[in-house]
PDB file of N, CA, C and O in Angstrom:
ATOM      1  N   UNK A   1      -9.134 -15.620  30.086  1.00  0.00           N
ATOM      2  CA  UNK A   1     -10.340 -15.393  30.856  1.00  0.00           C
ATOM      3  C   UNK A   1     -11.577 -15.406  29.967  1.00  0.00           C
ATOM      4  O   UNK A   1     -12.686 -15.577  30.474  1.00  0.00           O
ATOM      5  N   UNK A   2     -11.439 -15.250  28.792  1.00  0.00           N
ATOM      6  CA  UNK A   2     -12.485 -15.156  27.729  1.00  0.00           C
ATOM      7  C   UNK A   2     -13.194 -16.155  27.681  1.00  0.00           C
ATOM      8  O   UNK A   2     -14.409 -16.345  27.626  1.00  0.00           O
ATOM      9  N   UNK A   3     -12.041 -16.973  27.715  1.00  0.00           N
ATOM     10  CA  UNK A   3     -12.543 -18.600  27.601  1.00  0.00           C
ATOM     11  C   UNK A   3     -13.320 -19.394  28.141  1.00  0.00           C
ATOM     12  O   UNK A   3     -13.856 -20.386  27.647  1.00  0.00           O
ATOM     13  N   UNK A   4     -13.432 -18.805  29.592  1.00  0.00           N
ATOM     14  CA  UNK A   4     -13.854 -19.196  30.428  1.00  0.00           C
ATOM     15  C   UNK A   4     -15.148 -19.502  30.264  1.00  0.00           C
ATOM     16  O   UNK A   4     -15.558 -20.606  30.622  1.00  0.00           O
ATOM     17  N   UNK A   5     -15.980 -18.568  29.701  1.00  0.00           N
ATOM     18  CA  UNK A   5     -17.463 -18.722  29.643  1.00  0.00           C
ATOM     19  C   UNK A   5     -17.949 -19.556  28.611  1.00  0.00           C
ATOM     20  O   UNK A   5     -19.054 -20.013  28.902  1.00  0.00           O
ATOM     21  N   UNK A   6     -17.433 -19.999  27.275  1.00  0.00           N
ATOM     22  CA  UNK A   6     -17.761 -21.090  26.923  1.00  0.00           C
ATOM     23  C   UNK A   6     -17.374 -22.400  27.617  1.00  0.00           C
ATOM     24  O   UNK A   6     -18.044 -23.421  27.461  1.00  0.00           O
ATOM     25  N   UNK A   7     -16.544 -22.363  28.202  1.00  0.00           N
ATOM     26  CA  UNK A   7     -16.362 -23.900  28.559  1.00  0.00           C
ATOM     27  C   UNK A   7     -17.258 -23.893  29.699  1.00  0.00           C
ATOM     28  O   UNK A   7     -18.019 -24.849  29.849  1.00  0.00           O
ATOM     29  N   UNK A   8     -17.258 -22.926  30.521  1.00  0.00           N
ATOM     30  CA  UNK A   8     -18.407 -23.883  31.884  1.00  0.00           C
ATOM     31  C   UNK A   8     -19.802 -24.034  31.454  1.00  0.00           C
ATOM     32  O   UNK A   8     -20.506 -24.959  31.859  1.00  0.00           O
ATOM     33  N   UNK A   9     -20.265 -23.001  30.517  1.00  0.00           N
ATOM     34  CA  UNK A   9     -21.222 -22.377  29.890  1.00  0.00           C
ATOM     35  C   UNK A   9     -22.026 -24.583  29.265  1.00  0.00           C
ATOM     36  O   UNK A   9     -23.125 -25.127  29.374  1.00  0.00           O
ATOM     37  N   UNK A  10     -20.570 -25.059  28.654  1.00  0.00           N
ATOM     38  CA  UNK A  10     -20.552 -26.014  27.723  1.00  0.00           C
ATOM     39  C   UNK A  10     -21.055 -27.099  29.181  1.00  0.00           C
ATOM     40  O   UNK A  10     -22.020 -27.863  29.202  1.00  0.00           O
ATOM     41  N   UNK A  11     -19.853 -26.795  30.520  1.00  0.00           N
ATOM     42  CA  UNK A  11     -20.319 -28.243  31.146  1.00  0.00           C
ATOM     43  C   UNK A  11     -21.869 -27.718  32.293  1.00  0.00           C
ATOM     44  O   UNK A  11     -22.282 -28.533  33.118  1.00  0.00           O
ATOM     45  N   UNK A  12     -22.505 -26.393  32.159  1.00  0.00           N
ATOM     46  CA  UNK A  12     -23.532 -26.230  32.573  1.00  0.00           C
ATOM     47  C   UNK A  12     -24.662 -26.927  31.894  1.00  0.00           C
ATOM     48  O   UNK A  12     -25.560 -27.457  32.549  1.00  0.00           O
ATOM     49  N   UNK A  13     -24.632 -26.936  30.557  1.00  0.00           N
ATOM     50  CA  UNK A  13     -25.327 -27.198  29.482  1.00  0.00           C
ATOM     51  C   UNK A  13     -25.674 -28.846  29.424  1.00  0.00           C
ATOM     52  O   UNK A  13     -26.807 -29.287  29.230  1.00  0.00           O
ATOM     53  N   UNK A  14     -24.398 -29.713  29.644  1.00  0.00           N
ATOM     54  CA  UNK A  14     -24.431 -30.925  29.692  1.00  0.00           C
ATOM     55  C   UNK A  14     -25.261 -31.266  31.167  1.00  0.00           C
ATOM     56  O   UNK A  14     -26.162 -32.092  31.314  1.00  0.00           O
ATOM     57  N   UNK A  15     -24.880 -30.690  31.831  1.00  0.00           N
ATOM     58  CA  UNK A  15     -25.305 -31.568  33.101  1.00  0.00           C
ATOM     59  C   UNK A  15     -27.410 -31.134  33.127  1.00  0.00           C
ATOM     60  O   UNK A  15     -28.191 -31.737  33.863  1.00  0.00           O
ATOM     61  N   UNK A  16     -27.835 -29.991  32.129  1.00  0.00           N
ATOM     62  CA  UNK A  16     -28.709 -29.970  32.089  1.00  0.00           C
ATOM     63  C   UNK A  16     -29.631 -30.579  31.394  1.00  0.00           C
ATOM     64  O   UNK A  16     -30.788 -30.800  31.751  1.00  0.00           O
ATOM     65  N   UNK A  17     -29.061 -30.891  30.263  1.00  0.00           N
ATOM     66  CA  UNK A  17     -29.830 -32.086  29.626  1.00  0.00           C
ATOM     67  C   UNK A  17     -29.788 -33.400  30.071  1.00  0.00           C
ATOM     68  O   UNK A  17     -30.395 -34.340  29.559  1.00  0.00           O
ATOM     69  N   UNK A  18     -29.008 -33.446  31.100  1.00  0.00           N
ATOM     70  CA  UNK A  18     -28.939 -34.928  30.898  1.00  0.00           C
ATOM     71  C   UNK A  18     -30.164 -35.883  32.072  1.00  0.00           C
ATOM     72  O   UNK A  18     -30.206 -37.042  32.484  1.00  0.00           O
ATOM     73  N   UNK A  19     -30.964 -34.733  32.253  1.00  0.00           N
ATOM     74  CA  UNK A  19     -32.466 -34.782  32.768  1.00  0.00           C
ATOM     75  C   UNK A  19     -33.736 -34.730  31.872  1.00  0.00           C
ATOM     76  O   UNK A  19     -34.902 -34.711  32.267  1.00  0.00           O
ATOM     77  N   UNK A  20     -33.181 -34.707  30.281  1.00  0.00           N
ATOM     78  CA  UNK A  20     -34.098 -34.931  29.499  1.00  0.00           C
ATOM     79  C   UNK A  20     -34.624 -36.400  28.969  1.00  0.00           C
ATOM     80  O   UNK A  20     -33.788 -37.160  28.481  1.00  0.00           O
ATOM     81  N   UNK A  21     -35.504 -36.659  29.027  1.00  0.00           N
ATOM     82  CA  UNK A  21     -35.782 -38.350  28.781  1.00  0.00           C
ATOM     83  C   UNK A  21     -35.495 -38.992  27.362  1.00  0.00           C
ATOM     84  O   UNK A  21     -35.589 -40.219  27.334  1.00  0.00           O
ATOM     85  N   UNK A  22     -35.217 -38.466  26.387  1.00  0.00           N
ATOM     86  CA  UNK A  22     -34.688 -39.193  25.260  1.00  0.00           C
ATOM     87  C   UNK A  22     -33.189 -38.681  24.898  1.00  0.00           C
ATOM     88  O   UNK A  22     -32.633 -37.728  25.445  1.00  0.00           O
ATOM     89  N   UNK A  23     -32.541 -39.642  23.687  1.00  0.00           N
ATOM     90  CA  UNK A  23     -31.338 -38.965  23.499  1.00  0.00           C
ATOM     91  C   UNK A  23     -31.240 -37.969  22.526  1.00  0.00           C
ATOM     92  O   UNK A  23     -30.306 -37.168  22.549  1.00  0.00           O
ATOM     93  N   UNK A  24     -31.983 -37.946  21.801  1.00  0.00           N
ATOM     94  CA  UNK A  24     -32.767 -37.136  20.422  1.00  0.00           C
ATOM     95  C   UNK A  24     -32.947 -35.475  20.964  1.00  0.00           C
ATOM     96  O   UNK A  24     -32.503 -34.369  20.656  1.00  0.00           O
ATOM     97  N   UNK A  25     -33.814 -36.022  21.884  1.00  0.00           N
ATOM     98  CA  UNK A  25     -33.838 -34.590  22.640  1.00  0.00           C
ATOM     99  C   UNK A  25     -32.967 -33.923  23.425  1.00  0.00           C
ATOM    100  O   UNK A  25     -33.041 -32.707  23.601  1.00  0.00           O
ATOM    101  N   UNK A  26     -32.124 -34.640  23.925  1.00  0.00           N
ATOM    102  CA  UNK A  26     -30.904 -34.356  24.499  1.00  0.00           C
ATOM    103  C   UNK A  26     -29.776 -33.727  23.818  1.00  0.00           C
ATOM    104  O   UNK A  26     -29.025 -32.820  24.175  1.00  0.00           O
ATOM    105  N   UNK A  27     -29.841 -34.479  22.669  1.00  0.00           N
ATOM    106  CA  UNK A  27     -29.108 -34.297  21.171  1.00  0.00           C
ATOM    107  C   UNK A  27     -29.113 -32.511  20.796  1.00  0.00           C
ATOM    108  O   UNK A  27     -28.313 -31.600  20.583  1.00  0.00           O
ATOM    109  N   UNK A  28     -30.198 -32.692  20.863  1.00  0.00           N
ATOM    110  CA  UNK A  28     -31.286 -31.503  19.979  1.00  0.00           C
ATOM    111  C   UNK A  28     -31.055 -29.794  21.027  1.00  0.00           C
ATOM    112  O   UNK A  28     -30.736 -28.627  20.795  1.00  0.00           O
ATOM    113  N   UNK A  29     -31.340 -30.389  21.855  1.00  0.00           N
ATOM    114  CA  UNK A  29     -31.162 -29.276  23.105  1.00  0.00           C
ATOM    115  C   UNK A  29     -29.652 -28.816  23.510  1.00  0.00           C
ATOM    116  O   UNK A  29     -29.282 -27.719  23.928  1.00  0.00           O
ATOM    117  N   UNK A  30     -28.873 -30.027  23.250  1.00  0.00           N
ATOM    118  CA  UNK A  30     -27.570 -29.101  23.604  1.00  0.00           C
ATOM    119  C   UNK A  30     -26.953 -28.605  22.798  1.00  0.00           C
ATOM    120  O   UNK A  30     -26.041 -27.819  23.054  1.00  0.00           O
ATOM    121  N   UNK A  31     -27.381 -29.022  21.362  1.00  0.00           N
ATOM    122  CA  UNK A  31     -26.982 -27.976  20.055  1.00  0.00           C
ATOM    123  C   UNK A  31     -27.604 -26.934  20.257  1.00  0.00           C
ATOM    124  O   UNK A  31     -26.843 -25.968  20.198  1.00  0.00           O
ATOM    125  N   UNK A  32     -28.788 -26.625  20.500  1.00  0.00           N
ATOM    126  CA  UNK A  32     -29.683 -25.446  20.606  1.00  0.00           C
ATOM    127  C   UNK A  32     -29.084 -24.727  21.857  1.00  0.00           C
ATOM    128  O   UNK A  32     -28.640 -23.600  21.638  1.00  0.00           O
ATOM    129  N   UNK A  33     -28.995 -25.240  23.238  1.00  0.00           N
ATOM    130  CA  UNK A  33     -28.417 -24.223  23.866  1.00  0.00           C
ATOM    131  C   UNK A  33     -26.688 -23.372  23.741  1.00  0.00           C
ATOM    132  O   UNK A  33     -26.278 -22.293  24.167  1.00  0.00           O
ATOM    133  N   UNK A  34     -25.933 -24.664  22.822  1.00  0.00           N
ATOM    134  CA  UNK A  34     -24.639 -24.441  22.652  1.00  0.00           C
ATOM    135  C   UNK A  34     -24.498 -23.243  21.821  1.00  0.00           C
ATOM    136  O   UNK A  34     -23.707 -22.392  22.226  1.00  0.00           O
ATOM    137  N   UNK A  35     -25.182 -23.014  20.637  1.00  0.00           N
ATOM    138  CA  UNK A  35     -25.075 -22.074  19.611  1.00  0.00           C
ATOM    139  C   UNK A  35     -25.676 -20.911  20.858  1.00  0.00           C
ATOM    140  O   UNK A  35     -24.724 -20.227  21.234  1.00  0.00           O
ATOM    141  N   UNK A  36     -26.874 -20.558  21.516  1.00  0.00           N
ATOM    142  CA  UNK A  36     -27.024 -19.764  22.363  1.00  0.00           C
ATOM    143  C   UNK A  36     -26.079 -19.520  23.297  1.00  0.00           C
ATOM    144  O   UNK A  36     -26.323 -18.426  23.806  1.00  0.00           O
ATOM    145  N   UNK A  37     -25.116 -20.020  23.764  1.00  0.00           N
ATOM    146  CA  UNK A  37     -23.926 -19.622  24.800  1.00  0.00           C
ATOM    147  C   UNK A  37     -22.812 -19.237  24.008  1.00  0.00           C
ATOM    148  O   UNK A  37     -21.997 -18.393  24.382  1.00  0.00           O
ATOM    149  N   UNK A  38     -22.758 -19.842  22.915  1.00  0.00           N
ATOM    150  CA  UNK A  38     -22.084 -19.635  22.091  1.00  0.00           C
ATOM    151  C   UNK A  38     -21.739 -18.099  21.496  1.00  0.00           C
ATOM    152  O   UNK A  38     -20.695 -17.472  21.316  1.00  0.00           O
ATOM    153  N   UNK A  39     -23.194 -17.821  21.283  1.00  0.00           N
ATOM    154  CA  UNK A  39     -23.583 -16.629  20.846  1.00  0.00           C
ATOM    155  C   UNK A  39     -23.266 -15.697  22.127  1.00  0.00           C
ATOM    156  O   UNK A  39     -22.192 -15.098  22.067  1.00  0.00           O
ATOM    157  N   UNK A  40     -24.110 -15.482  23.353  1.00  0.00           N
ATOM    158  CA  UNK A  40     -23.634 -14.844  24.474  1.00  0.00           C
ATOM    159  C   UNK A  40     -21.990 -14.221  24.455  1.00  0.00           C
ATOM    160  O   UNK A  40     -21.503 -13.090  24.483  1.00  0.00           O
ATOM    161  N   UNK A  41     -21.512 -15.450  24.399  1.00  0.00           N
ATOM    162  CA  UNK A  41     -20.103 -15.492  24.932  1.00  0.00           C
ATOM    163  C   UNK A  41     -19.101 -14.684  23.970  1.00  0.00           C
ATOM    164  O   UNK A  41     -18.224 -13.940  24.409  1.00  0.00           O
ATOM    165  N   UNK A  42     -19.361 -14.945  22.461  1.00  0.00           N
ATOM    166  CA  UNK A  42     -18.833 -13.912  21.511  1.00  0.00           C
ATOM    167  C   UNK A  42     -19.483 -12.269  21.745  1.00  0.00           C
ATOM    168  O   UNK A  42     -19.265 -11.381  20.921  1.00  0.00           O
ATOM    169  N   UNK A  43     -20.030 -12.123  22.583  1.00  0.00           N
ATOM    170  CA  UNK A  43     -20.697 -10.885  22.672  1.00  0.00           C
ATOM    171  C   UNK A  43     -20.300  -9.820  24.227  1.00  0.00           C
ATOM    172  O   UNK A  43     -20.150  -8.614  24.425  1.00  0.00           O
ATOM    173  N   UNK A  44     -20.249 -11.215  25.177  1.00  0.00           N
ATOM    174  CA  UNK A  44     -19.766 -10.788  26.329  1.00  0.00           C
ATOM    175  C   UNK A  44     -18.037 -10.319  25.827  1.00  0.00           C
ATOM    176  O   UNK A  44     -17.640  -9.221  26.217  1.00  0.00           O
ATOM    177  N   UNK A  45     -17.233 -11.062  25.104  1.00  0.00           N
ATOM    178  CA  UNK A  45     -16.015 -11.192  24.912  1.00  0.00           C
ATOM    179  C   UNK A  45     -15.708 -10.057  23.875  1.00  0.00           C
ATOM    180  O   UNK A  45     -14.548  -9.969  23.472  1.00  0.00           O
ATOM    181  N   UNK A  46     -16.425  -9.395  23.523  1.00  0.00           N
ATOM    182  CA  UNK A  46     -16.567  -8.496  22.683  1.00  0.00           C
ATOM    183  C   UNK A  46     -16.105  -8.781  20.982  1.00  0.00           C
ATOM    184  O   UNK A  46     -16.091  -7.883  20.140  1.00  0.00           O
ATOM    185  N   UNK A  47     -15.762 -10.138  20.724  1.00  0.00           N
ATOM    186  CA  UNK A  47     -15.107 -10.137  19.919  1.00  0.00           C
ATOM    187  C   UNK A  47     -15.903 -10.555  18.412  1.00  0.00           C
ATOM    188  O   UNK A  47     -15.415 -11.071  17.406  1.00  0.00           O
ATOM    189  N   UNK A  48     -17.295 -10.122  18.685  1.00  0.00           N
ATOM    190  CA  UNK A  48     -18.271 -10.099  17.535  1.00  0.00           C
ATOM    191  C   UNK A  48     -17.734  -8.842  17.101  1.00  0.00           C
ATOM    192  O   UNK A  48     -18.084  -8.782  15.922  1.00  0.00           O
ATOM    193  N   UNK A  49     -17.220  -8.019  17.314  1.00  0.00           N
ATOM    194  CA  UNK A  49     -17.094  -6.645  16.521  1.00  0.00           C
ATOM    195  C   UNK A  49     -15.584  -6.639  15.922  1.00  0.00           C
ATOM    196  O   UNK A  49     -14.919  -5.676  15.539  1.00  0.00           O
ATOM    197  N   UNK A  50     -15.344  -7.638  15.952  1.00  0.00           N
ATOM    198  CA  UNK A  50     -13.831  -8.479  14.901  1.00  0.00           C
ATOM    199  C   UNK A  50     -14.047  -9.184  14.131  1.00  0.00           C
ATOM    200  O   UNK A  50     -13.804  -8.984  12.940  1.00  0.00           O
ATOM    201  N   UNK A  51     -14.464 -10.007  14.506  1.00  0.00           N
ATOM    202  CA  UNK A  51     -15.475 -11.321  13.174  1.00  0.00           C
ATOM    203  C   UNK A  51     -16.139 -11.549  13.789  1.00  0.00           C
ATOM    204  O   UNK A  51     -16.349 -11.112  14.921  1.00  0.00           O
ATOM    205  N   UNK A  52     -16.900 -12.662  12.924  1.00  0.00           N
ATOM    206  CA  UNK A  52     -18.251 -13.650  13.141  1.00  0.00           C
ATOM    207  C   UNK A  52     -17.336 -15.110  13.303  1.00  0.00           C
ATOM    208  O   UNK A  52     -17.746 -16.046  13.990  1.00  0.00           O
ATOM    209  N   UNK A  53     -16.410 -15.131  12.772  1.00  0.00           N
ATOM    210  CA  UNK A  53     -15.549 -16.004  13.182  1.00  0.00           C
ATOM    211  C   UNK A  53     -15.699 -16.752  14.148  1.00  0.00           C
ATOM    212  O   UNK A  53     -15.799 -17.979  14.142  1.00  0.00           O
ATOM    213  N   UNK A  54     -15.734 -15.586  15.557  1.00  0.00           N
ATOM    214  CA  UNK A  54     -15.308 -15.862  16.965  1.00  0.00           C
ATOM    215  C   UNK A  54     -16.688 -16.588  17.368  1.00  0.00           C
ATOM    216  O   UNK A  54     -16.685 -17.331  18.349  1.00  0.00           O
ATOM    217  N   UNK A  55     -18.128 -16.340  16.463  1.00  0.00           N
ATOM    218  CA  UNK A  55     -19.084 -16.651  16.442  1.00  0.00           C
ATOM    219  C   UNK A  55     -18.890 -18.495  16.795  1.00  0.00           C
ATOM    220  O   UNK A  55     -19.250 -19.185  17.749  1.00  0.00           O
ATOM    221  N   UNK A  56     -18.338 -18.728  15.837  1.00  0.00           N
ATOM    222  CA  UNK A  56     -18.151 -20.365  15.646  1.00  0.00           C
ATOM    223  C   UNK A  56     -17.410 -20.820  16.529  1.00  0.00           C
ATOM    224  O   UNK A  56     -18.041 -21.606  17.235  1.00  0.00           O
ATOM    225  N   UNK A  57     -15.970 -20.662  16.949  1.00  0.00           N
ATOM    226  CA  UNK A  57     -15.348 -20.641  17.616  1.00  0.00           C
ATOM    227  C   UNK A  57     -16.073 -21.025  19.005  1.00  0.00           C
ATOM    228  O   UNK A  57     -16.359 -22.150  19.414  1.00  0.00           O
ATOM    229  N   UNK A  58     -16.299 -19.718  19.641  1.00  0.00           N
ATOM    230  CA  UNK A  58     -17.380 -20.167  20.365  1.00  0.00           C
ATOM    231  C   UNK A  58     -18.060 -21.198  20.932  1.00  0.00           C
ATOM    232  O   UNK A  58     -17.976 -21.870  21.960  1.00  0.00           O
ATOM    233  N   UNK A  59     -18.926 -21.118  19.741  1.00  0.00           N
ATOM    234  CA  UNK A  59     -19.983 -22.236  19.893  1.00  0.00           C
ATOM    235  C   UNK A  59     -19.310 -23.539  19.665  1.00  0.00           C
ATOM    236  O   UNK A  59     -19.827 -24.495  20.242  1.00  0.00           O
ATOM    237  N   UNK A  60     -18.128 -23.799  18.848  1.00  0.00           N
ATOM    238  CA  UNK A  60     -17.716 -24.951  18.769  1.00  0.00           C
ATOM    239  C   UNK A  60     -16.702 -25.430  20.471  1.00  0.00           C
ATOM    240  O   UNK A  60     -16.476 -26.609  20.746  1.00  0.00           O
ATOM    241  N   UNK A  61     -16.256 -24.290  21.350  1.00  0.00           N
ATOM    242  CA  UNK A  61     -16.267 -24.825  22.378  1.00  0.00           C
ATOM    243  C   UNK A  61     -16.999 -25.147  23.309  1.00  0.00           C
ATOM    244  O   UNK A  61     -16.740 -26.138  23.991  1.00  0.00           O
ATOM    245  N   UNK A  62     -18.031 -24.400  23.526  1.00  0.00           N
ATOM    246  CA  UNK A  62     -19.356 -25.079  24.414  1.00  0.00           C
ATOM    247  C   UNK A  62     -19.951 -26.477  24.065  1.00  0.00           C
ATOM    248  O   UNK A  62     -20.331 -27.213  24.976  1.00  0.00           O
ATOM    249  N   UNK A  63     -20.040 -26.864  22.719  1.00  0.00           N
ATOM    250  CA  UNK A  63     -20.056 -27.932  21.517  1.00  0.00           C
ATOM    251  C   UNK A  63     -19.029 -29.001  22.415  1.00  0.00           C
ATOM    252  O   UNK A  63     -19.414 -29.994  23.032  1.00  0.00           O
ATOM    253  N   UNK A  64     -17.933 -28.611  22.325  1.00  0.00           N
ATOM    254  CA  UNK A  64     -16.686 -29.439  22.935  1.00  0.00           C
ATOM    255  C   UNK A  64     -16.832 -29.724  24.249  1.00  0.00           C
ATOM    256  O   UNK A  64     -16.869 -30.902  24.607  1.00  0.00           O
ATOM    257  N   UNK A  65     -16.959 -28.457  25.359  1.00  0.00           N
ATOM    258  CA  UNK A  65     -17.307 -28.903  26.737  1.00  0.00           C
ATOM    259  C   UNK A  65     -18.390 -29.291  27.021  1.00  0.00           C
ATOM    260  O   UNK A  65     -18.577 -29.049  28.213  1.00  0.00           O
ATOM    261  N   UNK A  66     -19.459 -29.903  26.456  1.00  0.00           N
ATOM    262  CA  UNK A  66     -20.890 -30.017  26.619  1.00  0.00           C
ATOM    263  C   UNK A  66     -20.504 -31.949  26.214  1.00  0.00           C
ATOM    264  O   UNK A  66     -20.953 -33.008  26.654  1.00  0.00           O
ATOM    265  N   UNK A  67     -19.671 -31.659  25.382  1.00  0.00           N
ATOM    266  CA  UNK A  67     -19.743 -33.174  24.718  1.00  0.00           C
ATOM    267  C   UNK A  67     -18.778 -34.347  25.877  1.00  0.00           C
ATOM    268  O   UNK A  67     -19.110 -35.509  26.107  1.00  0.00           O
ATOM    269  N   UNK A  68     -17.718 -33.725  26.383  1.00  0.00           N
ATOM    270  CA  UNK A  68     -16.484 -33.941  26.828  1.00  0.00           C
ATOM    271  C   UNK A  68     -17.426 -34.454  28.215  1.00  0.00           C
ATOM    272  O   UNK A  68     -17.379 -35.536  28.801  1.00  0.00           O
ATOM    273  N   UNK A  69     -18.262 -33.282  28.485  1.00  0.00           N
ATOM    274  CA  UNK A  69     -19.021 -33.397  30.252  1.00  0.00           C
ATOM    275  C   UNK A  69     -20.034 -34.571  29.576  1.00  0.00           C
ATOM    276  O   UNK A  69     -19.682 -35.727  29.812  1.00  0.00           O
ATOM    277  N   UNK A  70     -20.608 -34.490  29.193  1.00  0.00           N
ATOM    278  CA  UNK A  70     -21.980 -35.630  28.422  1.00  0.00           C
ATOM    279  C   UNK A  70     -21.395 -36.820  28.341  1.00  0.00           C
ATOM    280  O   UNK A  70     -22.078 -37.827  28.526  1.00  0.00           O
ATOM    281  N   UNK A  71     -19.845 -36.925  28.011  1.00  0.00           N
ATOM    282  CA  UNK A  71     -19.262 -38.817  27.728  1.00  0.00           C
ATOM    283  C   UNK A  71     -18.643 -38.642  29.050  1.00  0.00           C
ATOM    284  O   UNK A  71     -18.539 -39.790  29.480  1.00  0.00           O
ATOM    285  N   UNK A  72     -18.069 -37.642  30.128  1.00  0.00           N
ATOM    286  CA  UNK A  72     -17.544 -38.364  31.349  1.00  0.00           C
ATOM    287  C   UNK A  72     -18.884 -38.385  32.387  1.00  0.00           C
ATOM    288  O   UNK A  72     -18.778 -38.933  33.484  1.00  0.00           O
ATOM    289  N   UNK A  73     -20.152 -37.748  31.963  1.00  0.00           N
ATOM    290  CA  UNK A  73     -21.193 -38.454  33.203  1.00  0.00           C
ATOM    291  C   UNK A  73     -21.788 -39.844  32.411  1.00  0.00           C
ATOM    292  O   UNK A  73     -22.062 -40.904  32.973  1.00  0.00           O
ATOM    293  N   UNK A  74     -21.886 -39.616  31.272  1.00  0.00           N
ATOM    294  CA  UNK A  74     -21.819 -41.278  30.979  1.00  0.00           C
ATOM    295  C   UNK A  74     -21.315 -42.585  31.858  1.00  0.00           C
ATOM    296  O   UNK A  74     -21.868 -43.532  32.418  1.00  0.00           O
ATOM    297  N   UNK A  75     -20.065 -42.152  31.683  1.00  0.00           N
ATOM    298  CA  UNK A  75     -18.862 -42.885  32.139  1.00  0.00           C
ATOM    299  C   UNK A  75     -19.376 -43.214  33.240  1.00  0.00           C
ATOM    300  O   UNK A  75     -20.130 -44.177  33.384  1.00  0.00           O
ATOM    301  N   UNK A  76     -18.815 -42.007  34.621  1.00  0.00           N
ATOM    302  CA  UNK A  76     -19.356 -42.119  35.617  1.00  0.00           C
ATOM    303  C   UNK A  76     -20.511 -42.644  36.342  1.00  0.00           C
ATOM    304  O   UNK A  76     -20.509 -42.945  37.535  1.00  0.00           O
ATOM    305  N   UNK A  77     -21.700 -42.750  35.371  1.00  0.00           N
ATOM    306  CA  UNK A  77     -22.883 -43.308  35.478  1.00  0.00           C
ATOM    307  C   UNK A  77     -22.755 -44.872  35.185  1.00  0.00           C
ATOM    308  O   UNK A  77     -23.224 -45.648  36.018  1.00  0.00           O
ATOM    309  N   UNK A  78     -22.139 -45.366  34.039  1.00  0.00           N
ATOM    310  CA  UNK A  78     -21.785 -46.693  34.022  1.00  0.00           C
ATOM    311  C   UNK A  78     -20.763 -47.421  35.197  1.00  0.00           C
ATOM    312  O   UNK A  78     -20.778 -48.617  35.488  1.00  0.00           O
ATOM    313  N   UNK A  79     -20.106 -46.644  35.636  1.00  0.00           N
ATOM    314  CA  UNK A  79     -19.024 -47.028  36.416  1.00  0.00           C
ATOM    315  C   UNK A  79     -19.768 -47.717  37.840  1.00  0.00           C
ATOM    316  O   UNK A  79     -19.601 -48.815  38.370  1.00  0.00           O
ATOM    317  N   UNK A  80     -20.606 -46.620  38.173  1.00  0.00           N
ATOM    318  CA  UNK A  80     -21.158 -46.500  39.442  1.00  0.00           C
ATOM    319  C   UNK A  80     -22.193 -47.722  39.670  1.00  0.00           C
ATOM    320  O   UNK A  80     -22.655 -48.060  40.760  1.00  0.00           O
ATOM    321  N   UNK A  81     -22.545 -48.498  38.022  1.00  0.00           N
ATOM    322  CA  UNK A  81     -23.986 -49.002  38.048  1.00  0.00           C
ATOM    323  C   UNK A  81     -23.543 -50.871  38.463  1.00  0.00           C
ATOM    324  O   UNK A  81     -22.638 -51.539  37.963  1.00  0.00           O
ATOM    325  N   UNK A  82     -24.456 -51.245  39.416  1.00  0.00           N
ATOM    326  CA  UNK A  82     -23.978 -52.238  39.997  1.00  0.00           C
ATOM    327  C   UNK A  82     -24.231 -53.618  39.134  1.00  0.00           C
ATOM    328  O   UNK A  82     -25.397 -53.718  38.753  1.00  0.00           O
ATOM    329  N   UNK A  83     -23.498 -54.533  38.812  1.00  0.00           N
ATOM    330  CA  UNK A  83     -23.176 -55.341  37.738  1.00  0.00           C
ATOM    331  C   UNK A  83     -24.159 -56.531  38.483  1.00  0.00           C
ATOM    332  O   UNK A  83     -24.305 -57.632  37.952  1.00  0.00           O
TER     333      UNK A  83
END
């Protein structure tokens, strides 16, 4: 259940940038919000008061579900686009 909040946290994150007009910035913003959910989520989960570890961890799954959601609306967006 812990888990939970980085990963939707990760495909909330994606689907929000992907209303930003460059990729740079897109880039830029979902590292910046990822380490912020990231952060949240080791805190909600209580498990900042074990390591900083869980710190990374974390953030490297929002990192993961942010990236995973970002290449399948890609996808989906190419798929859909009429040839």
């Amino acid at each position: 259940m812990h888990e939970f909040f980085p990963l939707a946290a990760g495909v909330i994150t994606a689907l929000l940038v992907q209303r930003l007009p460059t990729a740079k910035l897109r880039l830029v913003v979902l590292v910046l919000l990822s380490t912020v959910f990231g952060a949240i989520a080791t805190v909600i989960s209580g498990e900042i008061s074990v390591s900083l570890v869980f710190l990374a961890i974390d953030t490297a799954l929002v990192l993961l579900a942010a990236g995973v959601t970002a290449l399948l609306i890609a996808r989906l967006q190419r798929r859909q686009t009429p040839l």
